[in-house]
VOTIPA-105517 format. One record per residue: x negated, y negated, z of N, C-alpha, C, O in turn; residue number from 1; residue in one letter. Coordinates in pm, whole numbers. Atoms other than C-alpha are relative to their C-alpha. Layout:
[[X,Y,Z],[X,Y,Z],[X,Y,Z],[X,Y,Z],NUM,a],
...
END
This chain:
[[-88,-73,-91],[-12030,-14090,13764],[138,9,-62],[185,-94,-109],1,x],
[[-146,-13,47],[-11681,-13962,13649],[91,81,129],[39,147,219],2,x],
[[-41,-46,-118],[-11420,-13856,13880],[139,76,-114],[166,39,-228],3,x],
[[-146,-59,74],[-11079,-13626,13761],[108,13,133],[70,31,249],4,x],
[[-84,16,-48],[-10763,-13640,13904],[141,98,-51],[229,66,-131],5,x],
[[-164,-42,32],[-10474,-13353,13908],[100,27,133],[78,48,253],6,x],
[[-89,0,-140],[-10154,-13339,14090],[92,144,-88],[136,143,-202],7,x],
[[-99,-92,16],[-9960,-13003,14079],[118,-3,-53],[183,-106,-34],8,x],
[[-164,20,-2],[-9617,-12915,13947],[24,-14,96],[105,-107,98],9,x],
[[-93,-26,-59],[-9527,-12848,14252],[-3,-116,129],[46,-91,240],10,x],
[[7,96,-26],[-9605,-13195,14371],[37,-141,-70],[-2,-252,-35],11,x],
[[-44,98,99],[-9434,-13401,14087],[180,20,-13],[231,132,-18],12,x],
[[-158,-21,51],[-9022,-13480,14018],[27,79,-92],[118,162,-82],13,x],
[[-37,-104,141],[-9033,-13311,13679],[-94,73,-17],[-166,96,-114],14,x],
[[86,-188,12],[-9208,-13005,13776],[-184,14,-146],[-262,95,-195],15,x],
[[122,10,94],[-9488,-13112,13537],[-130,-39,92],[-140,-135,168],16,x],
[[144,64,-35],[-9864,-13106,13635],[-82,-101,-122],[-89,-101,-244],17,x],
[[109,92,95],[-10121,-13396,13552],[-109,4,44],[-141,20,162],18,x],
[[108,9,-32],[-10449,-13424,13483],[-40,-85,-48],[5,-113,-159],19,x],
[[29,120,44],[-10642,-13728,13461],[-145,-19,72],[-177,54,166],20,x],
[[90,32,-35],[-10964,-13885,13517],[-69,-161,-19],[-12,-247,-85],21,x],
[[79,122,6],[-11202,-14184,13541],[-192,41,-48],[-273,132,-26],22,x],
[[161,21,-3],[-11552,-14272,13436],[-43,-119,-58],[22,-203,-121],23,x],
[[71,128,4],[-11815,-14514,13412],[-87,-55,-134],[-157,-155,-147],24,x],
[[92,10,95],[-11948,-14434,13058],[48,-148,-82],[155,-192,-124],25,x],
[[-60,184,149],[-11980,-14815,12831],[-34,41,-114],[-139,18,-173],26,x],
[[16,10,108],[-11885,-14681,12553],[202,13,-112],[321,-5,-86],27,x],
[[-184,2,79],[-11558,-14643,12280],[35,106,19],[-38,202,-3],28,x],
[[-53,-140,-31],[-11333,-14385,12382],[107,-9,-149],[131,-121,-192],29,x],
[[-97,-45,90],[-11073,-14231,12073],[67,87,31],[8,148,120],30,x],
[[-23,-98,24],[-10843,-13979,12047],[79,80,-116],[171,38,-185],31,x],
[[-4,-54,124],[-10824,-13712,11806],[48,96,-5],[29,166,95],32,x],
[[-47,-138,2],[-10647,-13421,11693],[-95,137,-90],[-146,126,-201],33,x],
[[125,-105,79],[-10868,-13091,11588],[91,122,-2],[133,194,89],34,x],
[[-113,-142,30],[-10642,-12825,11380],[-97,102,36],[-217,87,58],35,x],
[[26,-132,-34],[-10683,-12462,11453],[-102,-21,-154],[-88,-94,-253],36,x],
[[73,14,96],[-10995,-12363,11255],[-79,138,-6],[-123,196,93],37,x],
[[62,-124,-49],[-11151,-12033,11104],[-190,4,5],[-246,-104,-15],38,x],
[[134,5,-30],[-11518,-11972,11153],[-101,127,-44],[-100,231,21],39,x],
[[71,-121,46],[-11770,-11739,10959],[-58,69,121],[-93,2,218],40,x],
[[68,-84,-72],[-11911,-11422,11151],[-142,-63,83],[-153,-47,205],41,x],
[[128,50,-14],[-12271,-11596,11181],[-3,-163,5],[-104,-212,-46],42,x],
[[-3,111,-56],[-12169,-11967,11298],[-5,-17,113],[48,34,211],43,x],
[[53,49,-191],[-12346,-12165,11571],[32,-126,32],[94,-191,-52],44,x],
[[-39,133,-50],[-12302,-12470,11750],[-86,-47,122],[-60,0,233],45,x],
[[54,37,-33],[-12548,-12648,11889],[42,-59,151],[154,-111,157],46,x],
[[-14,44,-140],[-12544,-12748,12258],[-121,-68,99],[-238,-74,58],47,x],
[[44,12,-56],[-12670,-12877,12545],[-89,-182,-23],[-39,-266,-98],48,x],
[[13,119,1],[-12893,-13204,12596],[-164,7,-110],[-199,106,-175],49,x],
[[112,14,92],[-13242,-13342,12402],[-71,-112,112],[-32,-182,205],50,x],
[[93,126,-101],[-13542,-13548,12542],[88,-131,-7],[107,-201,92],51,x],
[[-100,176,-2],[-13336,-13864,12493],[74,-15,139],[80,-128,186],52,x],
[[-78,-19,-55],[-13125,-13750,12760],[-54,-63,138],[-170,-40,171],53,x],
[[-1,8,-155],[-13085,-13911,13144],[-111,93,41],[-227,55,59],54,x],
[[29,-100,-40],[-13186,-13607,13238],[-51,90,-107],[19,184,-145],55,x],
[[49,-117,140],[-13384,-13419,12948],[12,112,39],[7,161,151],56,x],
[[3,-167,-62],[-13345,-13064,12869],[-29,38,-184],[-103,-49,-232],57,x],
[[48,-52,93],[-13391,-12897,12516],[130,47,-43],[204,117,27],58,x],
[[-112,-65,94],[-13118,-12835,12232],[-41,174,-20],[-142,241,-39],59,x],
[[15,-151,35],[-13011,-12487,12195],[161,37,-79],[272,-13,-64],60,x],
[[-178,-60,77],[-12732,-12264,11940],[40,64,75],[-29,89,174],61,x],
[[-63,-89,-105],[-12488,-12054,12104],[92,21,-127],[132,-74,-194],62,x],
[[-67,-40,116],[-12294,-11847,11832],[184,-53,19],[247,-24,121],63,x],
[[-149,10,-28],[-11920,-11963,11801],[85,88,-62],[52,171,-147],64,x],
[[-109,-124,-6],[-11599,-11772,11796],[58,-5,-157],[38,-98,-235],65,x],
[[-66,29,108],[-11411,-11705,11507],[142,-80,-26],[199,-96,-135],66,x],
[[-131,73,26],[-11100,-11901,11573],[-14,-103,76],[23,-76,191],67,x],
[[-71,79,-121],[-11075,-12176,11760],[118,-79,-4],[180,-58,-109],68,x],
[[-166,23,-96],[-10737,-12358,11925],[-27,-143,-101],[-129,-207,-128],69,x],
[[-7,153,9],[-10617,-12667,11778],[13,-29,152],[49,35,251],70,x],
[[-38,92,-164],[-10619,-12937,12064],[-13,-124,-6],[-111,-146,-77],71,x],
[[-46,70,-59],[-10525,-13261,12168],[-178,-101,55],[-217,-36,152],72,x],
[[164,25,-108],[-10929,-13457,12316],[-14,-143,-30],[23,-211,-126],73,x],
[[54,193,-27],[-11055,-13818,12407],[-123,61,-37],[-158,170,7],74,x],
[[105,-14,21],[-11367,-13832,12246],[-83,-174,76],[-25,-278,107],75,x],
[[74,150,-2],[-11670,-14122,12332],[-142,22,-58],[-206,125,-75],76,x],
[[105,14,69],[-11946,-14243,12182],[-139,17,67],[-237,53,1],77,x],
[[139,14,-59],[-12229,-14262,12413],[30,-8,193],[118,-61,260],78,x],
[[-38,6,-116],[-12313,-14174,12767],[-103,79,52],[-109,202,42],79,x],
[[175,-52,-42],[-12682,-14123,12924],[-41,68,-89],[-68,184,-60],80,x],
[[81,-88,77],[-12822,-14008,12631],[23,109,-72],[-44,142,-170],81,x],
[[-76,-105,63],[-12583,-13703,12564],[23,8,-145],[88,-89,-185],82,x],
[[-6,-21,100],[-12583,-13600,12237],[135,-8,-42],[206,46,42],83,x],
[[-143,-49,51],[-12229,-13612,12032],[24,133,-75],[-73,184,-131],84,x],
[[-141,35,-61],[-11980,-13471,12013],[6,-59,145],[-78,-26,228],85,x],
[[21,-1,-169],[-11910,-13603,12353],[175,32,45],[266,-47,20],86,x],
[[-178,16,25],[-11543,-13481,12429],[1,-29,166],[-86,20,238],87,x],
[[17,13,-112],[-11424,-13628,12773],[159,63,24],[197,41,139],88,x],
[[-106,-110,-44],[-11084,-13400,12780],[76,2,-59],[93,-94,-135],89,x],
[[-179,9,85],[-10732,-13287,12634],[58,96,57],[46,131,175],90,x],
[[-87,-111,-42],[-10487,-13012,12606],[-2,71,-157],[-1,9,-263],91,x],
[[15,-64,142],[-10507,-12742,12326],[142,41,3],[225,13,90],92,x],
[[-115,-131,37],[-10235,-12505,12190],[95,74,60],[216,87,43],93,x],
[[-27,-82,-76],[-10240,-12277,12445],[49,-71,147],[73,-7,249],94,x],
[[-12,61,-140],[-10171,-12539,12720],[-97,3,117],[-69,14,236],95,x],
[[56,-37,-63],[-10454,-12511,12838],[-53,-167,37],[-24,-243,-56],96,x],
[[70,150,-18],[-10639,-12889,12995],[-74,-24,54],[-77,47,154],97,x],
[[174,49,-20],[-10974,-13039,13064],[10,-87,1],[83,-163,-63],98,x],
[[89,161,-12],[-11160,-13308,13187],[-144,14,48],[-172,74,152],99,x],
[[119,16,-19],[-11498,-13355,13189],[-44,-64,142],[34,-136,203],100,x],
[[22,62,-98],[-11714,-13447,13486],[-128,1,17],[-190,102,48],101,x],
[[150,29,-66],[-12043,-13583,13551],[-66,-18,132],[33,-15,205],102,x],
[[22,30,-178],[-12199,-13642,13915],[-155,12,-14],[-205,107,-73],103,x],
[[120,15,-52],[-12564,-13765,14020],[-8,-20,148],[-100,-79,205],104,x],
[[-18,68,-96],[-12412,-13779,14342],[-81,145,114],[-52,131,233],105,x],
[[36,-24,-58],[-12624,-13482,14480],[-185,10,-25],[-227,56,-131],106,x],
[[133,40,73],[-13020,-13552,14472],[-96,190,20],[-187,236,-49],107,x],
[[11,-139,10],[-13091,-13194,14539],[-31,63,-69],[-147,103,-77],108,x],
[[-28,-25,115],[-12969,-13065,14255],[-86,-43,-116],[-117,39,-202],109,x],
[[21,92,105],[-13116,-13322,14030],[-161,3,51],[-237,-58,-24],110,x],
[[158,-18,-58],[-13475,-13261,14214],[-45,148,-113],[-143,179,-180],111,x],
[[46,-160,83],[-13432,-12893,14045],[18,26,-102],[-12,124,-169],112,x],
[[-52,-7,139],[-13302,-12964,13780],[-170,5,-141],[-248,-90,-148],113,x],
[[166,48,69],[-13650,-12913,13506],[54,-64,-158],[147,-51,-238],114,x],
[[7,85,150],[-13728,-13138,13217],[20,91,-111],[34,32,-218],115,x],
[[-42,-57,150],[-13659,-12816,12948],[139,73,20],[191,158,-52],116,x],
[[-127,-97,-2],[-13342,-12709,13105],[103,1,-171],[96,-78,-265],117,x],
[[-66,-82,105],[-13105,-12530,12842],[131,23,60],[158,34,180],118,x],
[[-119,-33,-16],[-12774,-12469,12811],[151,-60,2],[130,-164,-61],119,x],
[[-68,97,50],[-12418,-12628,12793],[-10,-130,122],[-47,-128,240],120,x],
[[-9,149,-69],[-12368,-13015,12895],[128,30,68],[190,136,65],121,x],
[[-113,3,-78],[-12090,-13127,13118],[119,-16,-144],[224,48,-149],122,x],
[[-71,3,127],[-11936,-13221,12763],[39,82,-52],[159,88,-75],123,x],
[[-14,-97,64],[-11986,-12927,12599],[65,83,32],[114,155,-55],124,x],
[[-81,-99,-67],[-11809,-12720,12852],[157,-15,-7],[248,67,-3],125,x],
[[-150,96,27],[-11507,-12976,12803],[79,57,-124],[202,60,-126],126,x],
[[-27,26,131],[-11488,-12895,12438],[37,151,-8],[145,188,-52],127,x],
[[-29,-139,25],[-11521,-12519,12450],[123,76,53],[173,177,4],128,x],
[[-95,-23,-28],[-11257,-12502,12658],[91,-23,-54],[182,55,-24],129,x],
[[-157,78,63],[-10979,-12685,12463],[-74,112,-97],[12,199,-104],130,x],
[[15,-35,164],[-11174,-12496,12128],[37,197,59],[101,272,-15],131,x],
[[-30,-135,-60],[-11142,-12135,12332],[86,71,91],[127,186,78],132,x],
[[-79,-11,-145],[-10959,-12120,12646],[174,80,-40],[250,18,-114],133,x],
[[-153,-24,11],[-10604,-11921,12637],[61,-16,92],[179,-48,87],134,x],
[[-63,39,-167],[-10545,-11960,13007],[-78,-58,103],[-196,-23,93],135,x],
[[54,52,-64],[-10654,-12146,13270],[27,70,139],[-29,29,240],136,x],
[[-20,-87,-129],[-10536,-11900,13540],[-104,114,39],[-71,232,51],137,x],
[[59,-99,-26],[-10846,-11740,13627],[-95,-108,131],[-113,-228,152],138,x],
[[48,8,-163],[-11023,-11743,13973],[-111,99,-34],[-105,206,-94],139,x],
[[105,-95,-20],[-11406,-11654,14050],[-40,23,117],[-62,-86,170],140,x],
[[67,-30,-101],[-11539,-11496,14354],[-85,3,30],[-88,126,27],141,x],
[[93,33,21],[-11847,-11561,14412],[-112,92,157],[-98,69,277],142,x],
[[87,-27,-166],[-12118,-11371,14685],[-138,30,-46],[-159,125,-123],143,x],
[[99,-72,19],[-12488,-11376,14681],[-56,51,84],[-113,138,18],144,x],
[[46,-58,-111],[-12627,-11248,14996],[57,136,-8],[47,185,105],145,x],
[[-20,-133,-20],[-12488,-10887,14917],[114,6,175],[75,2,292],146,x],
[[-64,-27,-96],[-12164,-10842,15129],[37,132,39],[-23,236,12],147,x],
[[-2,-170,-15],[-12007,-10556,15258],[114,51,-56],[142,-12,-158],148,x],
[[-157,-83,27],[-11678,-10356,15193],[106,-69,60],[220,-96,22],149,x],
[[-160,49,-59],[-11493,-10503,15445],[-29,-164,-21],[70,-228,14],150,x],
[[-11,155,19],[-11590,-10882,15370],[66,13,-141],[175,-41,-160],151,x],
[[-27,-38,201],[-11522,-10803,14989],[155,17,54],[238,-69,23],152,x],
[[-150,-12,-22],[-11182,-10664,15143],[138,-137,93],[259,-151,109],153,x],
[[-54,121,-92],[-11098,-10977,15354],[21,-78,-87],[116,-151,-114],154,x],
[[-16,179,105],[-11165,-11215,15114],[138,54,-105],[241,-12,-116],155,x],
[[-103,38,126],[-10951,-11053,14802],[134,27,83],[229,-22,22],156,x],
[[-84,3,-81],[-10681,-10952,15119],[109,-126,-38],[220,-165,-73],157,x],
[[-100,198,-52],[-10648,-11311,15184],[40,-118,-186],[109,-215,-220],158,x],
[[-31,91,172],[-10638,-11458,14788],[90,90,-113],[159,56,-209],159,x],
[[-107,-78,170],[-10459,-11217,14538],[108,-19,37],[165,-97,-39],160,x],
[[-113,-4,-6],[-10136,-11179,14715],[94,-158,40],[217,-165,38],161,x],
[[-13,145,38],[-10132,-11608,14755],[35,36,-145],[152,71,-165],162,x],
[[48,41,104],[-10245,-11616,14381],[2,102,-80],[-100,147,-132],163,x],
[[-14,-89,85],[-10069,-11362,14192],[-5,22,-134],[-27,131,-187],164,x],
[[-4,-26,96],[-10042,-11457,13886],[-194,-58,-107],[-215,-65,-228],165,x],
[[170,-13,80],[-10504,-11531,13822],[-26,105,-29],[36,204,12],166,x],
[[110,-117,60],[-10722,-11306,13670],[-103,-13,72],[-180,-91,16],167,x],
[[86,11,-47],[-10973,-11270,13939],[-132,12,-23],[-157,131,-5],168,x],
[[152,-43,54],[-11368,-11278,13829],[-74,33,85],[-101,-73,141],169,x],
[[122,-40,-136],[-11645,-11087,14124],[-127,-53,-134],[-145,-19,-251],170,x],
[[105,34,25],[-11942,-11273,14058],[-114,27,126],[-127,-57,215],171,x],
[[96,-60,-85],[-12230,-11068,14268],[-117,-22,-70],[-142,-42,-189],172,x],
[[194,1,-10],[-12627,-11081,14341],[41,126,68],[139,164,134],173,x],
[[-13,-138,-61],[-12725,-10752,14414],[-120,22,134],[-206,105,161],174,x],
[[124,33,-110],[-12923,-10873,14714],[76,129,117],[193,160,135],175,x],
[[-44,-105,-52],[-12949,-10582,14954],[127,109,-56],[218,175,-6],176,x],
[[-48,-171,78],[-12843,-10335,14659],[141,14,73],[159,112,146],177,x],
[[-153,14,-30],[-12458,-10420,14748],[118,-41,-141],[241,-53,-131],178,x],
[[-55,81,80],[-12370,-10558,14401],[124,105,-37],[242,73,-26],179,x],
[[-77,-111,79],[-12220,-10193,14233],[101,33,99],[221,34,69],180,x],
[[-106,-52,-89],[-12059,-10076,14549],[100,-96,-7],[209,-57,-51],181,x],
[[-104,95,30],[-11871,-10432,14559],[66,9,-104],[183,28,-70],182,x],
[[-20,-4,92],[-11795,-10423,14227],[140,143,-30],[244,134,-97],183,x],
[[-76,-169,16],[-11623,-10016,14244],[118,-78,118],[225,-106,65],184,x],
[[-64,38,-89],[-11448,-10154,14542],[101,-94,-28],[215,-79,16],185,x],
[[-102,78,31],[-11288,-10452,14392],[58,73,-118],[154,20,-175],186,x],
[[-151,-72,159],[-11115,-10217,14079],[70,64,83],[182,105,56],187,x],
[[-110,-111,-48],[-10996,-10026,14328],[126,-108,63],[237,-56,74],188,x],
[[-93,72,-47],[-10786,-10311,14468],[23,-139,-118],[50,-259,-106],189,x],
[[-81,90,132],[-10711,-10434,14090],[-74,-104,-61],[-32,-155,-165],190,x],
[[74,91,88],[-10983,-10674,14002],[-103,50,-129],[-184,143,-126],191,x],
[[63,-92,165],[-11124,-10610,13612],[-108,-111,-61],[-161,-91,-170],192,x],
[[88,70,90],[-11342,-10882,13524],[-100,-22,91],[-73,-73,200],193,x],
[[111,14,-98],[-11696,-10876,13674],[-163,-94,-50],[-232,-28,-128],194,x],
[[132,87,48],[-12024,-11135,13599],[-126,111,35],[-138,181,136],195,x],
[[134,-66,22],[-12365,-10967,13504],[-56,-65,-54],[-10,-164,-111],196,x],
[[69,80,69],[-12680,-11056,13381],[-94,107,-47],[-123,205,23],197,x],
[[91,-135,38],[-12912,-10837,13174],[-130,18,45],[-211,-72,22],198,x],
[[107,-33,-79],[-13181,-10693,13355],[20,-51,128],[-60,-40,221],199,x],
[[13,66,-151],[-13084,-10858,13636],[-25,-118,63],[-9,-144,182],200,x],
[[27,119,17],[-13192,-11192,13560],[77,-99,139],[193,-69,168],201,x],
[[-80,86,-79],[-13073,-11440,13821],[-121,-2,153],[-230,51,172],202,x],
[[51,37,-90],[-13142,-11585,14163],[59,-84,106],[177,-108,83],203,x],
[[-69,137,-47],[-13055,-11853,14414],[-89,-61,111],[-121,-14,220],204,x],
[[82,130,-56],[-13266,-12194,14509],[27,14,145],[-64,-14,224],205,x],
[[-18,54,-146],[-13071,-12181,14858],[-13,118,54],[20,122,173],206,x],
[[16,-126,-97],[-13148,-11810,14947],[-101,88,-1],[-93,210,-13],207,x],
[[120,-55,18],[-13483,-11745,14943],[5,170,21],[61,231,112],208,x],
[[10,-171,13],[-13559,-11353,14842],[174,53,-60],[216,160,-105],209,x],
[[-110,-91,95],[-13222,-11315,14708],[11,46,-153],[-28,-29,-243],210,x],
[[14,-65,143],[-13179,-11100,14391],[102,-62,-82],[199,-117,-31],211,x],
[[-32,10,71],[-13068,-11163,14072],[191,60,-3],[250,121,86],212,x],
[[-154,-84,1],[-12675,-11061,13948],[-18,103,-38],[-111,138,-111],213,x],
[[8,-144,37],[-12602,-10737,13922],[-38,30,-130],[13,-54,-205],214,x],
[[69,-28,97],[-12783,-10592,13628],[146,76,-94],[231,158,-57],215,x],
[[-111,-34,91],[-12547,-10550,13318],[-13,159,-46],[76,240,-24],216,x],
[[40,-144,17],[-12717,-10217,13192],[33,106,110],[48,224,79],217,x],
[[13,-87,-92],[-12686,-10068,13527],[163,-16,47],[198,60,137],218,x],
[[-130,8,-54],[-12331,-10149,13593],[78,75,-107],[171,151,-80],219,x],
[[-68,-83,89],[-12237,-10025,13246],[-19,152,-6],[71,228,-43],220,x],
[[15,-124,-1],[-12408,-9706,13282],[111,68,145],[174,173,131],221,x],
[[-75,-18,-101],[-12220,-9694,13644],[171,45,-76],[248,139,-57],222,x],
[[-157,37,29],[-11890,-9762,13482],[43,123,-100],[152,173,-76],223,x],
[[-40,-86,33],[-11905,-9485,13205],[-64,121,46],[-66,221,-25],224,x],
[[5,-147,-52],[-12024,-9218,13408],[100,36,74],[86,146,128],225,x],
[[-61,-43,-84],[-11730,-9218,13596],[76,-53,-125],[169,-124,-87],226,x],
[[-135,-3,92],[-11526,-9260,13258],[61,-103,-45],[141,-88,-137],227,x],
[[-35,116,36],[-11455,-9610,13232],[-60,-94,-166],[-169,-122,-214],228,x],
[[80,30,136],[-11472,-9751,12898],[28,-132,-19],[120,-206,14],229,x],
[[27,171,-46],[-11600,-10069,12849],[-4,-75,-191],[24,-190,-223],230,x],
[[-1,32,130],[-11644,-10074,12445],[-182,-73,-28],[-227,-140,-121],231,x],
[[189,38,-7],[-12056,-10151,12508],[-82,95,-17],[-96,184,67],232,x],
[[102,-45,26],[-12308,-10019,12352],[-118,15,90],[-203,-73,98],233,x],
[[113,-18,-115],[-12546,-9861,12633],[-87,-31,-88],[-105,-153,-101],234,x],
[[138,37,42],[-12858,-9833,12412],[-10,-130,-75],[-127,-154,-104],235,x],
[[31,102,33],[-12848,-10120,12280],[-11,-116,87],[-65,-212,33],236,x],
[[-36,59,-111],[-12785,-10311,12604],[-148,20,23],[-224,-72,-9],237,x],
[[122,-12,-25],[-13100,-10174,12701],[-126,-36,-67],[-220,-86,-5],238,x],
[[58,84,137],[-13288,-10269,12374],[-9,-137,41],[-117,-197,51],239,x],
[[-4,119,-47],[-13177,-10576,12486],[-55,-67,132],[-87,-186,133],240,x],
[[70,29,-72],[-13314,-10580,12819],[-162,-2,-7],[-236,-90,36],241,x],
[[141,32,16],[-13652,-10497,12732],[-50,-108,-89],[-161,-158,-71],242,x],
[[70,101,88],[-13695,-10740,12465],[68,-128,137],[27,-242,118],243,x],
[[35,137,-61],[-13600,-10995,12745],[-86,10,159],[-82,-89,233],244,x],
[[115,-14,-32],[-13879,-10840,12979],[-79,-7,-39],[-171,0,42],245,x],
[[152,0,91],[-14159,-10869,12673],[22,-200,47],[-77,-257,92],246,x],
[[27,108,5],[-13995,-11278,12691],[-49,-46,127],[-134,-135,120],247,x],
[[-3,45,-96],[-13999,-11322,13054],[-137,34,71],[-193,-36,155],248,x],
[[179,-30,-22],[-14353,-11149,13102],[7,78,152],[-91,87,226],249,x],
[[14,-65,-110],[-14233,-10954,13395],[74,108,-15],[136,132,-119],250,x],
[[-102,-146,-26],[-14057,-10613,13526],[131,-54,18],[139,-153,92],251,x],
[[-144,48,-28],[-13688,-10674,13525],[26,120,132],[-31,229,143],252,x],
[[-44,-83,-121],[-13546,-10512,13839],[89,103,-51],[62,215,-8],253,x],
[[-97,-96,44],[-13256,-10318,13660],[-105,165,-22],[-222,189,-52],254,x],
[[75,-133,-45],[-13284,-9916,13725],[-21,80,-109],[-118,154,-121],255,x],
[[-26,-79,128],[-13140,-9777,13362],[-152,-57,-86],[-250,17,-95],256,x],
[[166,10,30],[-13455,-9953,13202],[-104,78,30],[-191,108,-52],257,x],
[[162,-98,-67],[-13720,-9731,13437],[53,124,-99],[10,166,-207],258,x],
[[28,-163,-14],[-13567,-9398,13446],[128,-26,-133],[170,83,-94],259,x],
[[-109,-58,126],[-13253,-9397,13096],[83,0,86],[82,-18,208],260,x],
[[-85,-47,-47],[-12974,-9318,13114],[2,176,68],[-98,248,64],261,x],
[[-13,-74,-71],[-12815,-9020,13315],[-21,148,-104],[-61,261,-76],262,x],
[[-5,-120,144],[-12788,-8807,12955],[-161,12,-8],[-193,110,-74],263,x],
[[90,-51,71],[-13149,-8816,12924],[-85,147,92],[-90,185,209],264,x],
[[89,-121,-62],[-13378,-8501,12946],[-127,18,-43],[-179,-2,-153],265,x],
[[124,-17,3],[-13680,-8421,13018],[-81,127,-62],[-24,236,-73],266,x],
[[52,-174,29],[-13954,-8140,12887],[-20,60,128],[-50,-4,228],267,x],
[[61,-111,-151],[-14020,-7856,13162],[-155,13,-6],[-215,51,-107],268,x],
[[137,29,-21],[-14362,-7903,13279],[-36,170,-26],[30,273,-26],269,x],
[[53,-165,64],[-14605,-7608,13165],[19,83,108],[77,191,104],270,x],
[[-5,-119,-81],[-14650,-7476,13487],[129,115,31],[130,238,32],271,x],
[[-136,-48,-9],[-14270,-7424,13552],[25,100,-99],[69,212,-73],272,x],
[[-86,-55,117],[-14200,-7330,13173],[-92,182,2],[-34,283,-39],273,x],
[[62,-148,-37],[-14475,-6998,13260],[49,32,42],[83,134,-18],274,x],
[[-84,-79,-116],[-14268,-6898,13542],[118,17,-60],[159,129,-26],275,x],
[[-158,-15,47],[-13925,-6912,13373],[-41,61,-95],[37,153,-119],276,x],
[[34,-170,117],[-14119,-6685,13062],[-22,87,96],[63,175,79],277,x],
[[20,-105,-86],[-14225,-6465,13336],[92,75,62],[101,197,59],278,x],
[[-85,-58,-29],[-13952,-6442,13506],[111,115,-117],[207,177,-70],279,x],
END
């Protein structure tokens, strides 16, 4: 169990925020400094946990960036099994700060959790942040049950003009086919960064029949038909969805997959193409 602890500037004498934490791992903590560093095109970095682990799950790469941040990090040696690096927090460059956090404290969770899960550790998330992060001022919104216009309008109502200076993120399920409309709705009242998943991928344990996140292909095709340029390669996006319908062994829900995009055309069926020579 680890616990973190911050107190606001605007709860401290010298206008400075802290962040701090506790945990229970028995092992040697250090800390180390990691200069700014460059990184070839085609470098990965291994993540996530291995059978050894508390909680097993299966090592996987995840390509890394080309620069990352010097920063400031407590490292430790050992702690259920977690693979090293193990970073348990710092402050990079950019001022940006982390602390790691573990919790077995809901059994729920840890019921669903499966023996090949994938993906980053509580560690790993620690690290990428100090090695990536430029700001820590960003805020996500979160709805899966498919809301409406005016809940979508209540909620960012009541949070942007608090919390002017985040970068707000809409993270939608497109349960009851609400994801795109939300999505058009929040640019219009200034929010630019939106979560997708390709093909549509997604779900949620606590809402039985709810859909996946809004489908990335289908939001991008949305976005430049009305002119918005996003710097994404449609066909290839799509390329990309089907090869992760051949892995997943099913129909992905996304719509640009069935029918193309809006540019494509069809031949004129014979019967028609007689009548238009005739005519």
């Amino acid at each position: 169990m680890s616990y973190a602890i911050y107190v606001g500037r605007n709860r401290t004498a010298d206008g400075c925020a802290y962040l701090a934490g506790y945990g229970d791992e028995p092992s040697s903590h250090w800390l180390e400094l990691a200069p700014r560093q460059e990184h070839a095109a085609d470098a990965t970095i291994d993540v996530g946990v291995g059978p050894e682990a508390a909680m097993p799950g299966v090592r996987t790469s995840i390509p890394q960036v080309r620069q990352t941040a010097r920063n400031l990090r407590v490292g430790y040696s050992y702690y259920r099994g977690v693979p090293p690096p193990i970073t348990n927090g710092g402050l990079n460059e950019h001022g940006v700060a982390v602390r790691d956090v573990w919790s077995p404290s809901n059994p729920a969770l840890i019921g669903m959790t499966r023996p090949d899960q994938r993906g980053l550790n509580y560690s790993d998330l620690a690290r990428i942040v100090l090695e990536r992060a430029h700001t820590a001022r960003e805020g996500v919104l979160l709805r899966t049950l498919g809301a409406s216009r005016a809940q979508v309008a209540r909620v960012l109502e009541h949070v942007m003009p608090r919390f002017p200076g985040v970068e707000w993120t809409i993270h939608t399920h497109d349960t009851r086919a609400m994801a795109i409309p939300n999505i058009l709705f929040a640019m219009e009242m200034g929010v630019t960064h939106f979560d997708a998943s390709i093909g549509g991928l997604g779900g949620c344990p606590f809402a039985p029949g709810a859909s996946g996140n809004v489908c990335t292909e289908d939001l991008v095709h949305c976005l430049h038909a009305m002119g918005v340029t996003t710097g994404i390669d449609l066909d290839r996006l799509v390329a990309v969805s089907r090869r992760v319908e051949q892995i997943v062994g099913r129909p992905m829900p996304g719509q640009i997959i069935k029918a193309g995009p809006s540019t494509r055309r069809y031949p004129v069926p014979d019967s028609v193409a007689g009548r238009l020579k005739a005519s």
